[in-house]
OpenMM code with the backbone's topology and positions (N, CA, C; nanometers):
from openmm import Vec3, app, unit

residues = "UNK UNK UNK UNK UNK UNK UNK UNK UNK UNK UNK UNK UNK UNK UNK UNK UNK UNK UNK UNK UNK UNK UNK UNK UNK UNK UNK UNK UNK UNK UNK UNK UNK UNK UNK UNK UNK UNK UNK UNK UNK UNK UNK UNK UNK UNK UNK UNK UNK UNK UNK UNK UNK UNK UNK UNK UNK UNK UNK UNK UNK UNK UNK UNK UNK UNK UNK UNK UNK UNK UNK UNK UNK UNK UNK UNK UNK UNK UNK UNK UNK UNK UNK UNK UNK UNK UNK UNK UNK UNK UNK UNK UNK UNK UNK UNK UNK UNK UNK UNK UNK UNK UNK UNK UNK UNK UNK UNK UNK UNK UNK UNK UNK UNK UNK UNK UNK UNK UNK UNK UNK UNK UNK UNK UNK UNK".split()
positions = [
    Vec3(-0.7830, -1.1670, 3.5650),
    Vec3(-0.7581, -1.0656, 3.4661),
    Vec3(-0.6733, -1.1211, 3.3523),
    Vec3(-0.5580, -1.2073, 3.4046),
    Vec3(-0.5037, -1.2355, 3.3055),
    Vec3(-0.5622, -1.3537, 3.2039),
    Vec3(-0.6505, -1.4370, 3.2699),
    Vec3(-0.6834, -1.5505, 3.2234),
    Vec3(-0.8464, -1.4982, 3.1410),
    Vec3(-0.8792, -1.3746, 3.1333),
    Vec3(-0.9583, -1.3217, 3.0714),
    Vec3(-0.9138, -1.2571, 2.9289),
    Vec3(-0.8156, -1.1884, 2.9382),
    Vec3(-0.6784, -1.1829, 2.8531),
    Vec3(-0.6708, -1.2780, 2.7195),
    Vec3(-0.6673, -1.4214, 2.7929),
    Vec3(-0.5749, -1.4831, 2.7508),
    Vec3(-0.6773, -1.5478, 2.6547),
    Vec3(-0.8199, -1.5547, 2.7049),
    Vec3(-0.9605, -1.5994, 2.6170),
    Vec3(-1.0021, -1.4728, 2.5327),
    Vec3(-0.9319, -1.3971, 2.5571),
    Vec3(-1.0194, -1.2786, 2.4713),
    Vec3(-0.9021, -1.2864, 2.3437),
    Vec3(-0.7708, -1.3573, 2.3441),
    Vec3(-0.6938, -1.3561, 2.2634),
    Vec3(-0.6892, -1.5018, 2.1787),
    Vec3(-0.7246, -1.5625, 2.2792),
    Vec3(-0.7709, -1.7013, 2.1394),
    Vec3(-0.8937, -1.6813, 2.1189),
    Vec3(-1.0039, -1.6280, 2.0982),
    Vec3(-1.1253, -1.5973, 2.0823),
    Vec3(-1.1135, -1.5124, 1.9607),
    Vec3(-1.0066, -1.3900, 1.9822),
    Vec3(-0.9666, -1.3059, 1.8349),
    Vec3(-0.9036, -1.3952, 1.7233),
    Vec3(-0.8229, -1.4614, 1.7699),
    Vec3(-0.7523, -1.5570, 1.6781),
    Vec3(-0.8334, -1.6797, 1.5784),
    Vec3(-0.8807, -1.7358, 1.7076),
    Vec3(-0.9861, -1.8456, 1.6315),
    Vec3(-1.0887, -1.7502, 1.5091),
    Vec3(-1.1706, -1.6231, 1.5508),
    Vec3(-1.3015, -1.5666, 1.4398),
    Vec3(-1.1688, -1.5272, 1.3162),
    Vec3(-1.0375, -1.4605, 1.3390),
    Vec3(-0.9273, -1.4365, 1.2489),
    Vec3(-0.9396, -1.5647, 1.1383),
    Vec3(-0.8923, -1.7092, 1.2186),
    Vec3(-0.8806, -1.7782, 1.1591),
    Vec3(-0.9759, -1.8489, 1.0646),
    Vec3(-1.0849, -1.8726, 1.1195),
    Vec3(-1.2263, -1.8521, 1.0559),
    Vec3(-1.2741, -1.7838, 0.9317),
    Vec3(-1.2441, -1.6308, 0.9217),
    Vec3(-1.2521, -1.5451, 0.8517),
    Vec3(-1.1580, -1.5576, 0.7462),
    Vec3(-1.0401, -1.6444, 0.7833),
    Vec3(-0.8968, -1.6082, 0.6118),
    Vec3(-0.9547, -1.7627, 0.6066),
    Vec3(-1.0321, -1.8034, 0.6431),
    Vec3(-1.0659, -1.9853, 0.5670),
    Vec3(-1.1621, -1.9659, 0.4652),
    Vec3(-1.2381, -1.8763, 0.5097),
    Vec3(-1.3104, -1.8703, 0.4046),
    Vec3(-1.3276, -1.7791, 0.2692),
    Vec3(-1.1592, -1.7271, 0.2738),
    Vec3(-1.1425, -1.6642, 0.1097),
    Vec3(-0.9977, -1.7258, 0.0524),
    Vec3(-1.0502, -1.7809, -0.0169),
    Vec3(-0.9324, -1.8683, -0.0677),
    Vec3(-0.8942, -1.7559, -0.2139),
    Vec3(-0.7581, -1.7927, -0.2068),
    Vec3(-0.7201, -1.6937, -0.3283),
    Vec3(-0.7063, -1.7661, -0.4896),
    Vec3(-0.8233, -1.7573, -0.5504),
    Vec3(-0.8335, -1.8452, -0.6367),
    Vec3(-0.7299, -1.7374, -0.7647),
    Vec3(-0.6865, -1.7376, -0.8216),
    Vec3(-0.6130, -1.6686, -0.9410),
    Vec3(-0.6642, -1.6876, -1.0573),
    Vec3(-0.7019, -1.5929, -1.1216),
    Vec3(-0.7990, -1.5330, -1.2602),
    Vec3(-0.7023, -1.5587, -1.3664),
    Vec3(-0.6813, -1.6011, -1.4579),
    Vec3(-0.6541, -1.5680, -1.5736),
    Vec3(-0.6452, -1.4673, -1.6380),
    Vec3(-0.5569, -1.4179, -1.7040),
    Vec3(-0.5844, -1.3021, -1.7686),
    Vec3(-0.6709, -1.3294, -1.8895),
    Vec3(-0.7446, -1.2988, -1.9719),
    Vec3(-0.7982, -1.2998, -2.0717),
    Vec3(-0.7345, -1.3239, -2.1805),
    Vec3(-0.7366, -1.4234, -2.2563),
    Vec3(-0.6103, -1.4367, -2.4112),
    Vec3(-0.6346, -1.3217, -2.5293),
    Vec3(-0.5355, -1.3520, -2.5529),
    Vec3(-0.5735, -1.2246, -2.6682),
    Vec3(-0.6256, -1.3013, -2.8017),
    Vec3(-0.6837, -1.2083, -2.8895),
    Vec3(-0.7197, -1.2641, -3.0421),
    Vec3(-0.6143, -1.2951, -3.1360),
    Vec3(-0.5905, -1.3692, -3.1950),
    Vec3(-0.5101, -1.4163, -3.2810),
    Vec3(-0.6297, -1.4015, -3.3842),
    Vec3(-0.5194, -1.2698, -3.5048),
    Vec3(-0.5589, -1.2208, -3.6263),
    Vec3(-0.4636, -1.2355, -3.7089),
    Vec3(-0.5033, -1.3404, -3.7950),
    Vec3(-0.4404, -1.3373, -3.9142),
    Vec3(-0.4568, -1.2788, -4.0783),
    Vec3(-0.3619, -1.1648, -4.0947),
    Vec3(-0.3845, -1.1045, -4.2388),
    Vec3(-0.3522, -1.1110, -4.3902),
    Vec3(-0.3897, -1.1806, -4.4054),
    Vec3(-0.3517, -1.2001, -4.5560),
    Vec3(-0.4040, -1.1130, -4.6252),
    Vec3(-0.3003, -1.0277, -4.7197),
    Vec3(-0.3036, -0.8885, -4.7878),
    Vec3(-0.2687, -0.9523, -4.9201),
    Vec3(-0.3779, -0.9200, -4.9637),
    Vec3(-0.3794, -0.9441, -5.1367),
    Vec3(-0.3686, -0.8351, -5.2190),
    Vec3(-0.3567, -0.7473, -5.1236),
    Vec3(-0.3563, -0.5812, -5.2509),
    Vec3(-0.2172, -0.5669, -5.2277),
    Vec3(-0.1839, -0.4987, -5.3300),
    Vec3(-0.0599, -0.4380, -5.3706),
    Vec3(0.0104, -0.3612, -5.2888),
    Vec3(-0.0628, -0.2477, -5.2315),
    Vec3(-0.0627, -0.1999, -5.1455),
    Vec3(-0.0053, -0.2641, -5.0011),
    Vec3(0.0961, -0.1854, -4.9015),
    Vec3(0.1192, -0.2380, -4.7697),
    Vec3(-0.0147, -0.1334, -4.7072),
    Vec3(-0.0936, -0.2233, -4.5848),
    Vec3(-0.1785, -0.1549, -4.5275),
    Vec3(-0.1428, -0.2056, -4.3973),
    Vec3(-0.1820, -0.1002, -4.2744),
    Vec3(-0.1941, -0.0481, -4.1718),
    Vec3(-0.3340, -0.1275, -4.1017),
    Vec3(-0.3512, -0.1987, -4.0086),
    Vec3(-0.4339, -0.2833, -3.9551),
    Vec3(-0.4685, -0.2150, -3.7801),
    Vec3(-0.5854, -0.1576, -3.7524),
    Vec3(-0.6192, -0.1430, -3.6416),
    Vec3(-0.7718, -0.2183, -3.5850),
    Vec3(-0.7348, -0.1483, -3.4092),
    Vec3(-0.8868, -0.2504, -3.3600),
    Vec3(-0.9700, -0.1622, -3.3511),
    Vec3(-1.0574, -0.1388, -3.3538),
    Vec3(-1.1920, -0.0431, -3.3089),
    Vec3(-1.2830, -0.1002, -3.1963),
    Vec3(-1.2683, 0.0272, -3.1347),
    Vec3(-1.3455, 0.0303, -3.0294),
    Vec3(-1.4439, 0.1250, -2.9587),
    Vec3(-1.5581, 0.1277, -2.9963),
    Vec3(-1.5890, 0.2647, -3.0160),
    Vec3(-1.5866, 0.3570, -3.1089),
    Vec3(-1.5225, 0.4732, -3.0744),
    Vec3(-1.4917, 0.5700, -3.1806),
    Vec3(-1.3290, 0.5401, -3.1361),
    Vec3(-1.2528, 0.4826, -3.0501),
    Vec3(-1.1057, 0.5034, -3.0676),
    Vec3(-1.0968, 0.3569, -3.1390),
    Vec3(-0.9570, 0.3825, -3.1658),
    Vec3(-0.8770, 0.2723, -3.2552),
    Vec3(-0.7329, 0.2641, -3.2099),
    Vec3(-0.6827, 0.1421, -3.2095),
    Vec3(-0.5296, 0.1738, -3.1848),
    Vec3(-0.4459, 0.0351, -3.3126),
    Vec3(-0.3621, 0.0696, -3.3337),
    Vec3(-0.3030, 0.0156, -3.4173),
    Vec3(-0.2342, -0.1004, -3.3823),
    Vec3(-0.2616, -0.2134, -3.4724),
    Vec3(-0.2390, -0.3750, -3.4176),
    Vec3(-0.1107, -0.3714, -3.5132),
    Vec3(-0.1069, -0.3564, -3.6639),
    Vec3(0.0613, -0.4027, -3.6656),
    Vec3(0.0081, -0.3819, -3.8520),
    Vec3(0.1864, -0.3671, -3.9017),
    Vec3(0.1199, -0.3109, -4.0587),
    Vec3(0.1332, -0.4970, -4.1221),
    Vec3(0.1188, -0.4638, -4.2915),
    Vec3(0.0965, -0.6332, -4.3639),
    Vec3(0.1449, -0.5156, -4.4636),
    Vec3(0.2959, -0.5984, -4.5259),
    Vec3(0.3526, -0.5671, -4.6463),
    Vec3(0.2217, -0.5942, -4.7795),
    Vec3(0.2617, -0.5372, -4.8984),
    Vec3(0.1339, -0.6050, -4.9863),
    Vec3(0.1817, -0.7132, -5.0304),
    Vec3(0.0837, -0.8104, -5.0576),
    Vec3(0.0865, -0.9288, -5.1059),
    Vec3(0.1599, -1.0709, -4.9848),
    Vec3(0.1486, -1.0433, -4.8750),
    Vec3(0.2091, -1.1347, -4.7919),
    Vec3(0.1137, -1.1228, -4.6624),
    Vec3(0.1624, -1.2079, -4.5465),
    Vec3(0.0612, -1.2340, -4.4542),
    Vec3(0.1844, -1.1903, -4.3247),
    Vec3(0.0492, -1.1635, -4.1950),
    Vec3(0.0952, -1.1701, -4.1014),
    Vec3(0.0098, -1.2102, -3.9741),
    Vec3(0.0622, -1.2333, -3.8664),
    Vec3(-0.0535, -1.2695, -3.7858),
    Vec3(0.0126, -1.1714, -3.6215),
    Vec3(-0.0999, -1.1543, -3.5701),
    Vec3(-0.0884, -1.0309, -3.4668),
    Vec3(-0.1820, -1.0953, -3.3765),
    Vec3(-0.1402, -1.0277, -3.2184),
    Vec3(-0.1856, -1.0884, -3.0865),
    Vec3(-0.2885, -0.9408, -3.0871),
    Vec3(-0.4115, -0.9637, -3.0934),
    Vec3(-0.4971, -0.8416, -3.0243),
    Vec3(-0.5391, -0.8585, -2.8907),
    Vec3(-0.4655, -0.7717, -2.7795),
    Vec3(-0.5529, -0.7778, -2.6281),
    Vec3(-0.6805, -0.7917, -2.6316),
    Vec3(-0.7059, -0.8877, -2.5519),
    Vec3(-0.8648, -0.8909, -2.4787),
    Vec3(-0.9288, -0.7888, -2.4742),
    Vec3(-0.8558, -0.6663, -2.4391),
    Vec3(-0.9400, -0.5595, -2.3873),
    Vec3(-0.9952, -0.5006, -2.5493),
    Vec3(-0.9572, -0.5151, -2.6656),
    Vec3(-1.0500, -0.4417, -2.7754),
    Vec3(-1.1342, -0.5563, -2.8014),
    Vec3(-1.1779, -0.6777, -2.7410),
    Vec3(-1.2680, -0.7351, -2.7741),
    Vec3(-1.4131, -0.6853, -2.7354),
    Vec3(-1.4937, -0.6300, -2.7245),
    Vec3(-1.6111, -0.5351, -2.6675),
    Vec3(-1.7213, -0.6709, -2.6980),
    Vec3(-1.7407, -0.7116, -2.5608),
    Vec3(-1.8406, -0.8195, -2.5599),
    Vec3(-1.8223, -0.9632, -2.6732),
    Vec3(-1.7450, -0.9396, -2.6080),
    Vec3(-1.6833, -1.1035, -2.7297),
    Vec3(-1.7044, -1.0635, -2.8735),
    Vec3(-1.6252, -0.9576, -2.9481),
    Vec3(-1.6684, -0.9063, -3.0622),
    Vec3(-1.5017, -0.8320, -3.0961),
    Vec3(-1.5469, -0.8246, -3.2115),
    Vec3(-1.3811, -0.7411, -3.2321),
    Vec3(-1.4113, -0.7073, -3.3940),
    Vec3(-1.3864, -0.5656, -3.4113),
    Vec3(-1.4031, -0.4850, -3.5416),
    Vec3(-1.2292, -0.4873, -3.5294),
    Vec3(-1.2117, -0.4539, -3.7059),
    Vec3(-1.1249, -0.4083, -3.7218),
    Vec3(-1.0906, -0.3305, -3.8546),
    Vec3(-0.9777, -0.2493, -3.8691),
    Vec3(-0.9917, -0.1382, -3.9948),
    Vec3(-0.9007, -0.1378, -4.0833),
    Vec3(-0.9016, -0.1983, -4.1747),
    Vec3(-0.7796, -0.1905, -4.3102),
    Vec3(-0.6998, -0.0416, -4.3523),
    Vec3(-0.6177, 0.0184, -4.3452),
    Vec3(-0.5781, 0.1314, -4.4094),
    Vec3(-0.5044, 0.1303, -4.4962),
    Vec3(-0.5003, 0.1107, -4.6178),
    Vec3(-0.3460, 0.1137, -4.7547),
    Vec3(-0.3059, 0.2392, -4.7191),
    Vec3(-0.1435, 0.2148, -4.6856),
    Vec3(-0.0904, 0.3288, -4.7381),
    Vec3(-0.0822, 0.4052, -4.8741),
    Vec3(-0.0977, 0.4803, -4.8790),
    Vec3(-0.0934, 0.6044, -5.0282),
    Vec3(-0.2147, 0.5665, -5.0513),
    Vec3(-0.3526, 0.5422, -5.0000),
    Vec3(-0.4532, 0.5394, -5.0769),
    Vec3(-0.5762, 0.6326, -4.9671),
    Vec3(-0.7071, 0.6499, -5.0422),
    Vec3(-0.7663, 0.7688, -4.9206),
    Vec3(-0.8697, 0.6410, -4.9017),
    Vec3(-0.8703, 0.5151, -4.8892),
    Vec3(-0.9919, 0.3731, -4.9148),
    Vec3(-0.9684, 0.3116, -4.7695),
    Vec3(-1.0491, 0.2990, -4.7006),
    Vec3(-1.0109, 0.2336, -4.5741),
    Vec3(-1.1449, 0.0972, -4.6036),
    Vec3(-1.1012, -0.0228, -4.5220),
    Vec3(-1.2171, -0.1282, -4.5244),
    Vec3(-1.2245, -0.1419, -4.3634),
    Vec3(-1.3670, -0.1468, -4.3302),
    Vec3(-1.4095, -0.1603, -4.1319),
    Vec3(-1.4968, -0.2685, -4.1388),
    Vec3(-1.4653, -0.3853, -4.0619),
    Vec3(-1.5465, -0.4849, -4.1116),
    Vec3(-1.6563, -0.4777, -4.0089),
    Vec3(-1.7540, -0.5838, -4.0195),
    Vec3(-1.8333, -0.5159, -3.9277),
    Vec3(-1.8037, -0.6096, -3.7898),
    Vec3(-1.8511, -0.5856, -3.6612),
    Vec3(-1.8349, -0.6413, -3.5370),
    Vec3(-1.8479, -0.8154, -3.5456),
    Vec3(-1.7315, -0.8735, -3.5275),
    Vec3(-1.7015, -0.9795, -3.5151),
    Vec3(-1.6951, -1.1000, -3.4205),
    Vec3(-1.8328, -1.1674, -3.4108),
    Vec3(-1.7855, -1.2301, -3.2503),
    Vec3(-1.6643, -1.3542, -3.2947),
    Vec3(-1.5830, -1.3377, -3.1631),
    Vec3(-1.4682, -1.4201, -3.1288),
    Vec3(-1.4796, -1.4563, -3.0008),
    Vec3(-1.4034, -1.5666, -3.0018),
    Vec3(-1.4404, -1.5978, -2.8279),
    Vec3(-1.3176, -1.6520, -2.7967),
    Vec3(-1.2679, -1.7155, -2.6684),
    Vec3(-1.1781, -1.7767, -2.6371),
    Vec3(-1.1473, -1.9195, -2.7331),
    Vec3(-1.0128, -1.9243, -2.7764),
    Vec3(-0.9452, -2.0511, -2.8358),
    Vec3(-0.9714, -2.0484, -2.9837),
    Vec3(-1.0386, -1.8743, -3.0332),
    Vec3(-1.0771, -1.8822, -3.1882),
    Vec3(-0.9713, -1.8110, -3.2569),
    Vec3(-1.0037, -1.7814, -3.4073),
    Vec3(-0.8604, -1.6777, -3.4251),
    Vec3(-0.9677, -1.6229, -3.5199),
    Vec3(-0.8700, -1.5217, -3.5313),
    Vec3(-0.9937, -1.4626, -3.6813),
    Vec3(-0.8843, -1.4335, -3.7782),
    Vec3(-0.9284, -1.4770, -3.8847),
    Vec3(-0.8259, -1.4961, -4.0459),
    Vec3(-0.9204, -1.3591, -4.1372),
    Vec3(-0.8343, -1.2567, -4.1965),
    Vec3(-0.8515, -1.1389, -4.2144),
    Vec3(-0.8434, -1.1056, -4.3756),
    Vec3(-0.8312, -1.1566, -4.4859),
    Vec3(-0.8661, -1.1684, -4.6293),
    Vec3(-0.8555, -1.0104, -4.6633),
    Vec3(-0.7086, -0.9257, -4.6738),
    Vec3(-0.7313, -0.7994, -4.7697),
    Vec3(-0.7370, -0.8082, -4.9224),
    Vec3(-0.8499, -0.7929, -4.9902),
    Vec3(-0.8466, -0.8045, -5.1229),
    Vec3(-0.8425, -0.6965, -5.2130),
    Vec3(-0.7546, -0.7476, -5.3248),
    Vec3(-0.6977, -0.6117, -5.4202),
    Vec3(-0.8031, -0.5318, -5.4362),
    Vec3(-0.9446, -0.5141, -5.4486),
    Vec3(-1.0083, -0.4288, -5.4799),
    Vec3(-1.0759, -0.4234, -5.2854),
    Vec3(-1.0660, -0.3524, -5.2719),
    Vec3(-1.0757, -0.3129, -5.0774),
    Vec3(-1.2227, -0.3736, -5.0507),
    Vec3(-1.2898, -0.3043, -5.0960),
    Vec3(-1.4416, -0.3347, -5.0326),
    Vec3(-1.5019, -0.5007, -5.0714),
    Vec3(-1.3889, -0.5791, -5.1601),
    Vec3(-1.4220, -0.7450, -5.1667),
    Vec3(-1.3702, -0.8186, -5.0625),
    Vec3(-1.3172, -0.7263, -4.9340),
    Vec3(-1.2218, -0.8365, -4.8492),
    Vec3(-1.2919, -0.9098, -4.7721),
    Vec3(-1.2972, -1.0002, -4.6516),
    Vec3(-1.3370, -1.0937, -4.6056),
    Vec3(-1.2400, -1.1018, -4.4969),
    Vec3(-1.3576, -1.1942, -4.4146),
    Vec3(-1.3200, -1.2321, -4.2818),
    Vec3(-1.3722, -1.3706, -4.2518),
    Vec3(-1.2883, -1.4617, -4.1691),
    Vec3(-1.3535, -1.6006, -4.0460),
    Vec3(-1.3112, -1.5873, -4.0306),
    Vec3(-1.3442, -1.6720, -3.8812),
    Vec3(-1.3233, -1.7163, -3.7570),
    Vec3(-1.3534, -1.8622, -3.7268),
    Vec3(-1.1955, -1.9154, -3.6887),
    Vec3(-1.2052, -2.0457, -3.7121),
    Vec3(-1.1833, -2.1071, -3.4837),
    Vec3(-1.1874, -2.1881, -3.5062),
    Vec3(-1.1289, -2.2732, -3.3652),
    Vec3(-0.9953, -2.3230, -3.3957),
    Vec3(-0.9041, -2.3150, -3.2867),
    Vec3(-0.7497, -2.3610, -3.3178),
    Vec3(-0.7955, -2.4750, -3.3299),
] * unit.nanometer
topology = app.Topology()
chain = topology.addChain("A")
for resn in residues:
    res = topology.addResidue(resn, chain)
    for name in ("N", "CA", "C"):
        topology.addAtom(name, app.Element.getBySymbol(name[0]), res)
């Protein structure tokens, strides 16, 4: 009895041991974020968001006439792509560029130009 026991307990142990060999805990990366850089050529300070969908959330403002550069999470990238939306303050003119692919290790450089609808976008490799 006991020596039946005692095989039925290295028998559990050994398929145990068996079983955690074969999932190794490999660790994921989190996803990097986009590096957006804005250079604001209008006069105007504008308001910079991501689009996603129909929501948007706000990445960070650009005084006028100066630059800034902002970390966008992975998660508003929608299939390796990333829109984003110009807003001047005091003005009713918004610019939405259109869906942008980006991928890992790229940045995207963001061109606000004094007259809104001339602005521009690339995407370069660090």
């Amino acid at each position: 009895m006991l020596r039946a026991s005692i095989i039925a307990g290295l028998v559990s142990l050994t398929i145990d041991a068996a079983a955690c060999a074969g999932h190794k805990s490999a660790a994921v990366p989190p996803p990097e974020p986009v590096v957006v850089i804005v250079n604001n050529s209008n006069y105007l300070d504008v308001d910079v968001f991501a689009v996603r969908g129909t929501s948007r959330a706000r990445v960070g403002s650009v005084t006028g006439l100066s630059s800034a550069t902002f970390n966008v999470p992975a998660h508003f990238t929608d299939h390796g792509s990333l829109q984003l939306l110009v807003d001047p303050i005091g003005s009713n003119a918004t610019y939405l560029t259109d869906k942008i692919a980006v991928g890992p290790g790229q940045q995207l450089e963001l061109t606000v130009a004094a007259i809104l609808r001339m602005s521009s976008y690339s995407v370069w490799s660090k």
